[in-house]
ZAMARGU-4260 file (C-alpha; in steps of 0.2 Angstrom, whole numbers, plus 5000, padded with zeros to 4 digits):
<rodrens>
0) 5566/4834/4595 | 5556/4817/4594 | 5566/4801/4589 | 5549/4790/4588 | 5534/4794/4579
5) 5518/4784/4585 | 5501/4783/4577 | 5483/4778/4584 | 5469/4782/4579 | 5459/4794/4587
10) 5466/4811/4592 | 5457/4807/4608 | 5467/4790/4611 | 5483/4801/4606 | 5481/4813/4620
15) 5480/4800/4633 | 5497/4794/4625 | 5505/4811/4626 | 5502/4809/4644 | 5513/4795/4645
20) 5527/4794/4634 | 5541/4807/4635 | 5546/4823/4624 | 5555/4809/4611 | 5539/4803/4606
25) 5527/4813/4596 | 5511/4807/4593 | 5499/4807/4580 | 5481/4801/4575 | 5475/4792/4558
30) 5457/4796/4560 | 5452/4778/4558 | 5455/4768/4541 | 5465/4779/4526 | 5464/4764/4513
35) 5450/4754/4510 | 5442/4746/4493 | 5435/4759/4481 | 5417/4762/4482 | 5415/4766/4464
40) 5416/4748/4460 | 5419/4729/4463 | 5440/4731/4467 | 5443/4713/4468 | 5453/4705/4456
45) 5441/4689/4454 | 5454/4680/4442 | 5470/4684/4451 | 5466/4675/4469 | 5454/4690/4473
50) 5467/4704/4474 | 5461/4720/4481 | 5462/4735/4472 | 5466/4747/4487 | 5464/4766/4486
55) 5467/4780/4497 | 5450/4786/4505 | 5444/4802/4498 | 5445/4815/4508 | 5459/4805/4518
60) 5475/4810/4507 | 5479/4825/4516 | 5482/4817/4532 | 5491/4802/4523 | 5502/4817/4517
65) 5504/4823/4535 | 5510/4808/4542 | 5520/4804/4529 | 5528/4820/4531 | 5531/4816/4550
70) 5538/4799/4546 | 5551/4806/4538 | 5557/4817/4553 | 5560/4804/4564 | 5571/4789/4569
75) 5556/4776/4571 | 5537/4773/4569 | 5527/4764/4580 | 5508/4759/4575 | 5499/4758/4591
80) 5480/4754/4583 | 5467/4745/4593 | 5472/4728/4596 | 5460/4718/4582 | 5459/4713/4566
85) 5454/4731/4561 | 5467/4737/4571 | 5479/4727/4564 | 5474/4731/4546 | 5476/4751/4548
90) 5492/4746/4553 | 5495/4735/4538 | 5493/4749/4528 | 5501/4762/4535 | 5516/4754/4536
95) 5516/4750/4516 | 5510/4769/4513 | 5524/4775/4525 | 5537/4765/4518 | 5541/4760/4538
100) 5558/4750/4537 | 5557/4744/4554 | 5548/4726/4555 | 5545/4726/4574 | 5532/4745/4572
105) 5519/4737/4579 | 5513/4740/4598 | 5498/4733/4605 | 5490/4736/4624 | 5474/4730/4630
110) 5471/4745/4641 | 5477/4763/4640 | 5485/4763/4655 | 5505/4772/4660 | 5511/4753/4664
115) 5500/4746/4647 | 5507/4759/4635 | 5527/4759/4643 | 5528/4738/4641 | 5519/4740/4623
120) 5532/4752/4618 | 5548/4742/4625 | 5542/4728/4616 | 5534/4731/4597 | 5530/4715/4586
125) 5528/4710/4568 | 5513/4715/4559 | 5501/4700/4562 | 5499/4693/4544 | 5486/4681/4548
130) 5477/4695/4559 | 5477/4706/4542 | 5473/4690/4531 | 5456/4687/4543 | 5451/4705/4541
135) 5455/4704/4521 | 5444/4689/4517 | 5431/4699/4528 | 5432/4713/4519 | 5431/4706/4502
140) 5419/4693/4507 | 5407/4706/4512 | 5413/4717/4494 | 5407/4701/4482 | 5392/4698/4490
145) 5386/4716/4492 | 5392/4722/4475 | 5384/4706/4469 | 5367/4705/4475 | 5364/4724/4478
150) 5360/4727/4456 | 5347/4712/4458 | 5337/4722/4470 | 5341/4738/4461 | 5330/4728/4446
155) 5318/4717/4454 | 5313/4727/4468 | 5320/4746/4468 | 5334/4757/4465 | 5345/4761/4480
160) 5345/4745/4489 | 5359/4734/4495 | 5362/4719/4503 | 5375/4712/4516 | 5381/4693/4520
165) 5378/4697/4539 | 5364/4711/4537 | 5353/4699/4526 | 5353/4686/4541 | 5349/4699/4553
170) 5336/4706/4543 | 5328/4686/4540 | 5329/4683/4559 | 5317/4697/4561 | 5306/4692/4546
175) 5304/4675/4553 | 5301/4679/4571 | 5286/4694/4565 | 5280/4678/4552 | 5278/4667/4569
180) 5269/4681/4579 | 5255/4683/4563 | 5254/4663/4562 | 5251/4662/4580 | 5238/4656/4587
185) 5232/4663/4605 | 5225/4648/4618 | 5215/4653/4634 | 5220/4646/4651 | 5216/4650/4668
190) 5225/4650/4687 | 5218/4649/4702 | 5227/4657/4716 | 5223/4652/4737 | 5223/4666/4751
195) 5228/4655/4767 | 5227/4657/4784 | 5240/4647/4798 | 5243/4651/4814 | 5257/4662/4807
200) 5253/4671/4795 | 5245/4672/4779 | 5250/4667/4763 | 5247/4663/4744 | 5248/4647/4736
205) 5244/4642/4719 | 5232/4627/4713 | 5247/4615/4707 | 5241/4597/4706 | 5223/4589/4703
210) 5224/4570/4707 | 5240/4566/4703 | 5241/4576/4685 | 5246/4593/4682 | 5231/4609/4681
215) 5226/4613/4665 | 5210/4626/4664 | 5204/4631/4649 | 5190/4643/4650 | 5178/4654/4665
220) 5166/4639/4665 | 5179/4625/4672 | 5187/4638/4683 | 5172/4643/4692 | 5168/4626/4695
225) 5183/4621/4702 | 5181/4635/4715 | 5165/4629/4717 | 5172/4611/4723 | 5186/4620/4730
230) 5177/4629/4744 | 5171/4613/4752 | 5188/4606/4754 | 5197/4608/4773 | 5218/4611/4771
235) 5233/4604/4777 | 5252/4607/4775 | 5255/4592/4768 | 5274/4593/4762 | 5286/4607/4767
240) 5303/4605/4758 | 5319/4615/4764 | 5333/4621/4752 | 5347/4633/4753 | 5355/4638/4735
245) 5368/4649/4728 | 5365/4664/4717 | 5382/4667/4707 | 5388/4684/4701 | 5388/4684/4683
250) 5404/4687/4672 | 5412/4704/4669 | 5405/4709/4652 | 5409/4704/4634 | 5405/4717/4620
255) 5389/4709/4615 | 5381/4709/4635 | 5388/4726/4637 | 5379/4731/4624 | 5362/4721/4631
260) 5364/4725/4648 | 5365/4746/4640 | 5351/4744/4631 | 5339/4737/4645 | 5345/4747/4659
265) 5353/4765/4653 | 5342/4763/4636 | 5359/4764/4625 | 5358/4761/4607 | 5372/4747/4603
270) 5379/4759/4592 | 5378/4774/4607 | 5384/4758/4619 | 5402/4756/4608 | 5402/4776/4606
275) 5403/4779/4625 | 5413/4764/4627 | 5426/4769/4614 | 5427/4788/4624 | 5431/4778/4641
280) 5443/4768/4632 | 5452/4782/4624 | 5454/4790/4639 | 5446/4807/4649 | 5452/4820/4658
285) 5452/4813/4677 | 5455/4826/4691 | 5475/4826/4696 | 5477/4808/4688 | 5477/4818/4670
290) 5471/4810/4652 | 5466/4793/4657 | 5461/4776/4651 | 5445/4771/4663 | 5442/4754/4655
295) 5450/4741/4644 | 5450/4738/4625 | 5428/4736/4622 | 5427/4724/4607 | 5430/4707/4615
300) 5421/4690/4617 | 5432/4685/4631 | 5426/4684/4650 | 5445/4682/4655 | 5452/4695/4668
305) 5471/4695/4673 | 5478/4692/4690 | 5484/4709/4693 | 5465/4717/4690 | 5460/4703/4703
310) 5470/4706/4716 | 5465/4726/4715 | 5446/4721/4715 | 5448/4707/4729 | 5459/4723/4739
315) 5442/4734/4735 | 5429/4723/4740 | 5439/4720/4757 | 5440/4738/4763 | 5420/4742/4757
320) 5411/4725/4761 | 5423/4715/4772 | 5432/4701/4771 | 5417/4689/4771 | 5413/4696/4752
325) 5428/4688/4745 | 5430/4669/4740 | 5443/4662/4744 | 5454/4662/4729 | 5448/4675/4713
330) 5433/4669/4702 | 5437/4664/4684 | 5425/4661/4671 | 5424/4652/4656 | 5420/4657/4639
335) 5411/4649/4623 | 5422/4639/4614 | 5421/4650/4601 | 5428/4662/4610 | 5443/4668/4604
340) 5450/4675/4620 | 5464/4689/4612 | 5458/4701/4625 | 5452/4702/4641 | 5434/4704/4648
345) 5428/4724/4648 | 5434/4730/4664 | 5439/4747/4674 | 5458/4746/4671 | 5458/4754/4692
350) 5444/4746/4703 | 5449/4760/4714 | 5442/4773/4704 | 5424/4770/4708 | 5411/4777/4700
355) 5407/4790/4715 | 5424/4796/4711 | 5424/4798/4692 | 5409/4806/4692 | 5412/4823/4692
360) 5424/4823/4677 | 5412/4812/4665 | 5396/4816/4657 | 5380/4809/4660 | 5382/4796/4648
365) 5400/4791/4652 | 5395/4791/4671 | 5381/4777/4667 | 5391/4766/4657 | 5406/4767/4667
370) 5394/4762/4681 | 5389/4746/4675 | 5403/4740/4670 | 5414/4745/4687 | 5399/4735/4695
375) 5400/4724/4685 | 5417/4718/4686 | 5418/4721/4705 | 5403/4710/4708 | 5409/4696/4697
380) 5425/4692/4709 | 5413/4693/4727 | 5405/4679/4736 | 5389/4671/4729 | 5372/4677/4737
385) 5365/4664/4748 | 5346/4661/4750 | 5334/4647/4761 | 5320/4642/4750 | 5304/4633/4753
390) 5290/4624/4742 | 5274/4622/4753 | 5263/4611/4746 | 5244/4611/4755 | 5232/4597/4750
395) 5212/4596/4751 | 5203/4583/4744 | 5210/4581/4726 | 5218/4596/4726 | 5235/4602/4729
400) 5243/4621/4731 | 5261/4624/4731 | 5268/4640/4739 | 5287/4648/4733 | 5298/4657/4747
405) 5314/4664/4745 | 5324/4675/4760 | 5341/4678/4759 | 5354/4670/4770 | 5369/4681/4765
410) 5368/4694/4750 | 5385/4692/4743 | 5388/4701/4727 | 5370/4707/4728 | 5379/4719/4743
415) 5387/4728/4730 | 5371/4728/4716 | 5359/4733/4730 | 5342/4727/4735 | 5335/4730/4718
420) 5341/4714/4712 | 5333/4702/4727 | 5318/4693/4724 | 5313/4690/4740 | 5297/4680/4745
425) 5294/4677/4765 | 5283/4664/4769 | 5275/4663/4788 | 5281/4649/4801 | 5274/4634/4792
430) 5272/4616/4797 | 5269/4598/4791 | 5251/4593/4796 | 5245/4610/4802 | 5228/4615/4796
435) 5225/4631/4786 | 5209/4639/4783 | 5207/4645/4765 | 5201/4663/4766 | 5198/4667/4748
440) 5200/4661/4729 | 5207/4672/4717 | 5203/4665/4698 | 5213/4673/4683 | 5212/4673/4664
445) 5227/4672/4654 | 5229/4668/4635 | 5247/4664/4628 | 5258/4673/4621 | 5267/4675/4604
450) 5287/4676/4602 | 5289/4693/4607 | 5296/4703/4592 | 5316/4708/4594 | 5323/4722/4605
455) 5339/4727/4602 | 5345/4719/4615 | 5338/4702/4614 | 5344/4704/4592 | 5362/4706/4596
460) 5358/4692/4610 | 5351/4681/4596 | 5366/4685/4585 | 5378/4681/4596 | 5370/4664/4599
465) 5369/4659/4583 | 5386/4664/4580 | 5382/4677/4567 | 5396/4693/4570 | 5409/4695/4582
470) 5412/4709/4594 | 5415/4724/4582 | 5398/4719/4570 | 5385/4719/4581 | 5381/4735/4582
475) 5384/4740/4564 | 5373/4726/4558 | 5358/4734/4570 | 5363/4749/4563 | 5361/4747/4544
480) 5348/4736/4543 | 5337/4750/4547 | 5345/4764/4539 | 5342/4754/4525 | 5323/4753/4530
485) 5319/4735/4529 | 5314/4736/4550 | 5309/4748/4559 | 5307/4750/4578 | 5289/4753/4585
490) 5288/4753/4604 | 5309/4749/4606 | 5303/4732/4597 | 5308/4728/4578 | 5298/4724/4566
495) 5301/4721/4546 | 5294/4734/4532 | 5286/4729/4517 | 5304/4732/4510 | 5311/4722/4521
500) 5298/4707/4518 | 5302/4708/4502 | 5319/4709/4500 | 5320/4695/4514 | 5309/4682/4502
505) 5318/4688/4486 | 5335/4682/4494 | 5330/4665/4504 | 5321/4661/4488 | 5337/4662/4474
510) 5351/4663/4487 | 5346/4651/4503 | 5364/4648/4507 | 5368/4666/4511 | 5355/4669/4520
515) 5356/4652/4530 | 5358/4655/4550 | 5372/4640/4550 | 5379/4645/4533 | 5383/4662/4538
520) 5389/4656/4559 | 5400/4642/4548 | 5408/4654/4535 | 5411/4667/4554 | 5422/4653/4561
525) 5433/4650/4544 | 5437/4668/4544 | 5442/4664/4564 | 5453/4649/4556 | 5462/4660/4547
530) 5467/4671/4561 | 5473/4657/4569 | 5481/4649/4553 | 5472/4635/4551 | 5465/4640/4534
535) 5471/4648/4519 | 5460/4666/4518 | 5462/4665/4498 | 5456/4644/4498 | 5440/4650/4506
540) 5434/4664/4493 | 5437/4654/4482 | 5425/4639/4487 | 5412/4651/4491 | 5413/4661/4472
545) 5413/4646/4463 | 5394/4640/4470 | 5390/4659/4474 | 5392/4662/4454 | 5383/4647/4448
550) 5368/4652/4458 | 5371/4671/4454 | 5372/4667/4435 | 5355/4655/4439 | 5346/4669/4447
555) 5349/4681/4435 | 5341/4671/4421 | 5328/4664/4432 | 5321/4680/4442 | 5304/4686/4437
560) 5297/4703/4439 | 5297/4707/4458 | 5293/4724/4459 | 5282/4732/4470 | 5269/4739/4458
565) 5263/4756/4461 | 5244/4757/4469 | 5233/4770/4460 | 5225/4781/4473 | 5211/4795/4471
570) 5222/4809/4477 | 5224/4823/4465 | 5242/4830/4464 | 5239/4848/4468 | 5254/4854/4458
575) 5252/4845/4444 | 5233/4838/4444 | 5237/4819/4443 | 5231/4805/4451 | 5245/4801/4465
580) 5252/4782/4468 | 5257/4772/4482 | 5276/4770/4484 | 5287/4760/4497 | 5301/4770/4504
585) 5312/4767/4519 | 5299/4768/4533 | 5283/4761/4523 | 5272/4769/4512 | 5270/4786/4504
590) 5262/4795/4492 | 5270/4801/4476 | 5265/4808/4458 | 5266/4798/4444 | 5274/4810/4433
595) 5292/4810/4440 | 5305/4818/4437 | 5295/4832/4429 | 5282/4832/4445 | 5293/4825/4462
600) 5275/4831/4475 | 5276/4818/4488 | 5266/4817/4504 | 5263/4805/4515 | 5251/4790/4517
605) 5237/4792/4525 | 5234/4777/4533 | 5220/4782/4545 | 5202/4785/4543 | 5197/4802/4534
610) 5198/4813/4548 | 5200/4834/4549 | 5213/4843/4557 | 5205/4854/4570 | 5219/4867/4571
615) 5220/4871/4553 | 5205/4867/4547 | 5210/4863/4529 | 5222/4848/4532 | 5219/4829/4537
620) 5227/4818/4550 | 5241/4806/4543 | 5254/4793/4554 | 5269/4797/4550 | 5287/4790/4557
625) 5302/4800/4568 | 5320/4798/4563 | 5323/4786/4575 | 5308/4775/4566 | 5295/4779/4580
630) 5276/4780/4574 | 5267/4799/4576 | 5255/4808/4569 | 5251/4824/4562 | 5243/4836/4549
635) 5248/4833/4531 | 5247/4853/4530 | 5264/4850/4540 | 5274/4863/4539 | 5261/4876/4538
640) 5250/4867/4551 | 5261/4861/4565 | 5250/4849/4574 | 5257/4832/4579 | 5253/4819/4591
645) 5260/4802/4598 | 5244/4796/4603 | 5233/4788/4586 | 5217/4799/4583 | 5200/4791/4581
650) 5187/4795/4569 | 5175/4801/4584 | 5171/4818/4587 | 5173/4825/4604 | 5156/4828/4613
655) 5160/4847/4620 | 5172/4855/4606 | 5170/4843/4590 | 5188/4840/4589 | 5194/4822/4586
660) 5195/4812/4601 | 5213/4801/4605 | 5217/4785/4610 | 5227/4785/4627 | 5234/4768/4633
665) 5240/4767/4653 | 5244/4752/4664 | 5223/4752/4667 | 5219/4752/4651 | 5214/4763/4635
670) 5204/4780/4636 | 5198/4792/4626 | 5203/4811/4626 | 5199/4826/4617 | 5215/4829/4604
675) 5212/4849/4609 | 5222/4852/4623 | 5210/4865/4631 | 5196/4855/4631 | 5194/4843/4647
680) 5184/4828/4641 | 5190/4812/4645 | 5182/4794/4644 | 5188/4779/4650 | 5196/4771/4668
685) 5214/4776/4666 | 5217/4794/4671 | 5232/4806/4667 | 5237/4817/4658 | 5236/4823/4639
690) 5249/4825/4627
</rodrens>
């Protein structure tokens, strides 16, 4: 029978466990967090050092019972949660709910590994109070402001709506940066680019330098007449400078650029990124090594690895590269000061199970992520990539060209990564003084760009800069901001809704502390302090109600009617015969009639032109949005009608059938094609096919 109960979260996480420890352990999973703050209402105790009110969660109690139950049966319980402030507050309360007598029950191991797991176990700790205190101001933070702010939207904008300290900077980010791309204004500018001939070889080299001032070209007319003065001019190499330089393999991932690096490359979600990270974690069936952990504990903000990993990686690299890909001592990297280095970086927790090797016991997913962070890692202790570079600079007249080559010396790291990742440019045998004909001039337009709107990528890179969340927030704050539906992604790019326009400016107008980029980074490194017990998590809550109320109690007096008015259109309900409004829901706008609750007809917006369906006949064209937020279109006779498209309809008529015609975009341009798939016509440069 089993002396020592121990309890994780995950059933998955338990399994891996079971694996390790012997027949006197038993254990079981907590399914995540069983206690929480009621959602029914505030549950902070403002007047008695904001005391939370904790309940069971529902639906919880009957494993809360279980464990209980199992608790009871045994000589000792061990709480083995994840090793962070979450982790340490499931703990927390668990060992209040299960009465545990014991003050060393708690284990903590970075990775899920036989030697992690055995250590963890011969050596439990205290609850970490200040660990549980950082996670309790957190919590309750979050509770006053959204149970605070969410009934002012509820009156001023519209019923349902809420609002989170983090999410609400998250949301502003985006607002700002979409307000920058409408303000901007777009300049013209022009290049020139020079076709060489040396003795050597050819080459291209671009117009650098008139006189002694940098080129600046503004339109067609003062390009075309510097090719004109151009072509009367006879070239020399007139400078040649040499340069070796290192490329550095970059450090094994954090949280936030796992996350980026998923989302650009394997087209991950953060959310989908931590999902697939947590399964590698927990631990997989691998072949005759059983349930195991493949990499070590995924929310972190520390690029430190330990000396044991090293010395396996270093023991890789020699036997598949050589020994010219190891540097002489293991790489170590340095983190942000604000780092709080608990963990180490996200790593395999065995370099020697590659990813060739695992690959037949993951999925396609698992296999994609483990990928890039096996790489990852392995590349991070190699040797730098070397590479020779040359800046040629060739001179006629008043003019100067400058030519960029790159060719590498030694690969390095970039061995392991493969050729994908060298940039390579190989310029001919050139020398100082050596004429060159120029063969050809090559003059281009360019206008300048906007700030390109936020992936989410380069979001959780902005809010990682910024100091706005820590390792375990980034991808919930993506996440809610458009379930909530104040952004949406269009093309993988985000961009705010009317909603989220509105609820953005309602909030930086009453409540610009909140809000504030600097206020919100600022309050993220108090609740650090506590964890590290330089601050008192109580003191801090208290400084920020006694302002947050007086501006609460000020905008409540002060607010004007805010709310989106509903737009009258022409439409005629067909169940009911009235006219039908305009309304704004989570992905834009939609129509509704005006006599809800009795009537609740909806449909959706047409934003488009009036133009048929040709499949049905009866129904007209309208631009809807996917779950996932992306823009299609379709009849409004949907689901009777079932024609859809993700190409937007134009109101021309197709010249052979009479069908609407599409807009099709490719890398050559725009085209037009006939929306009826049997139909051939097709206008325009770019060819391919239809939907």
């Amino acid at each position: 029978m089993a002396s020592k109960l121990v309890i994780v979260e995950s059933p998955a996480k338990a399994r891996t466990l079971k694996r390790f420890l012997g027949k006197k352990y038993k254990v079981e999973a907590s399914m995540g967090h069983l206690i929480d703050l009621p959602k029914s209402k505030l549950g902070v105790d403002i007047e008695n050092n904001f005391r939370p009110h904790y309940i069971t969660i529902r639906g919880k109690g009957k494993i809360l019972s279980q464990l209980k139950k199992e608790a009871k049966k045994v000589d000792e319980v061990l709480l083995a949660t994840d090793p962070d402030r979450e982790g340490e507050a499931i703990s927390w309360h668990l060992k209040r709910a299960l009465s545990i007598p014991n003050e060393k029950c708690r284990v903590v191991f970075n990775e899920i590994t036989k030697g992690a797991v055995k250590k963890a176990m011969e050596d439990p700790r205290d609850i970490d109070g200040k660990l549980v205190d950082a996670q309790q101001a957190r919590r309750v933070l979050d509770r006053l402001v959204g149970y605070k702010l969410s009934p002012l939207l509820w009156k001023k904008v519209k019923k349902g709506l809420s609002a989170g300290r983090v999410q609400t900077v998250a949301v502003r980010l985006v607002c700002e940066r979409e307000r920058e791309i409408e303000d901007f204004k777009e300049e013209e500018y022009w290049t020139i680019t020079g076709n060489f001939k040396a003795p050597k070889g050819d080459f291209k080299a671009r117009l650098f330098r008139i006189d002694s001032g940098r080129v600046k070209i503004e339109n067609e007319e003062q390009a075309k007449k510097l090719v004109t003065e151009l072509k009367k001019e006879e070239f020399t190499i007139i400078k040649i400078k040499e340069r070796k330089r290192k490329r550095r393999p970059l450090p094994p991932f954090i949280t936030s650029t796992l996350q980026q690096e998923a989302i650009r490359r394997l087209n991950f979600t953060a959310r989908k990124t931590m999902a697939v990270a947590q399964q590698l974690y927990e631990g997989l069936q691998i072949g005759g090594r059983g349930h195991t952990g493949l990499i070590t504990y995924m929310r972190t903000d520390s690029v430190r690895t330990s000396p044991v990993a090293q010395k396996a990686a270093r023991k890789v690299i020699g036997e598949k590269f050589g020994p010219e890909f190891l540097p002489k001592n293991p790489q170590q990297y340095k983190g942000k000061k604000s780092s709080q280095d608990a963990h180490e970086a996200i790593r395999p927790t065995d370099p020697t199970l590659t990813p060739e090797k695992a690959k037949t016991y993951l999925n396609k997913d698992q296999f994609k992520l483990y990928k890039i962070i096996w790489e990852r890692f392995l590349a991070s202790q190699m040797t730098p990539a070397e590479f020779f570079g040359l800046n040629v600079d060739v001179g006629g007249g008043r003019f100067t060209f400058r030519a960029n080559g790159s060719q590498v010396i030694f690969p390095g790291f970039l061995k392991l990564l493969g050729t994908d990742n060298i940039e390579e440019n190989i310029l001919p045998e050139l020398k100082e003084g050596e004429k060159v004909k120029l063969k050809k001039l090559e003059e281009e337009q360019h206008f300048t760009q906007p700030p390109p709107r936020f992936t989410e990528g380069t979001l959780v890179k902005e809010l990682e800069a910024k100091g706005i969340g820590r390792p375990s927030t980034y991808a919930p704050i993506v996440s809610t901001i458009q379930q909530r539906g104040y952004i949406v992604s269009e093309e993988k790019r985000f961009k705010p809704t009317e909603l989220g326009f509105k609820v953005n400016d309602l909030l930086v107008s009453f409540f610009p502390e909140i809000t504030e980029v600097q206020f919100t980074a600022q309050m993220e490194e108090k609740l650090d302090q506590v964890e590290e017990n330089q601050e008192d998590w109580v003191g801090i809550l208290k400084d920020f109600y006694k302002d947050f109320k007086i501006k609460l109690d000020k905008a409540q007096e002060q607010m004007q009617e805010v709310e989106i008015e509903d737009e009258k259109t022409d439409i005629k309900c067909e169940k009911c015969g009235a006219q039908m409004v305009i309304k704004h829901g989570r992905f834009g706008k939609f129509l509704a009639c005006p006599n809800f609750p009795e009537c609740k007809n909806t449909k959706p917006y047409m934003l488009l032109e009036d133009i048929d369906c040709f499949k049905c006949g009866k129904g007209k064209i309208v631009q809807r949005k996917s779950k996932k937020g992306r823009t299609f279109f379709g009849c409004d006779r949907f689901p009777d009608c079932d024609y859809v498209s993700w190409s937007r309809p134009l109101s021309e008529n197709c010249p052979k059938c009479g069908a609407f015609l599409l807009e099709k975009k490719g890398k050559k341009g725009a085209r037009k094609v006939c929306a009826r798939e049997e139909c051939d016509f097709e206008q325009g440069e770019d060819k391919g096919g239809k939907d």
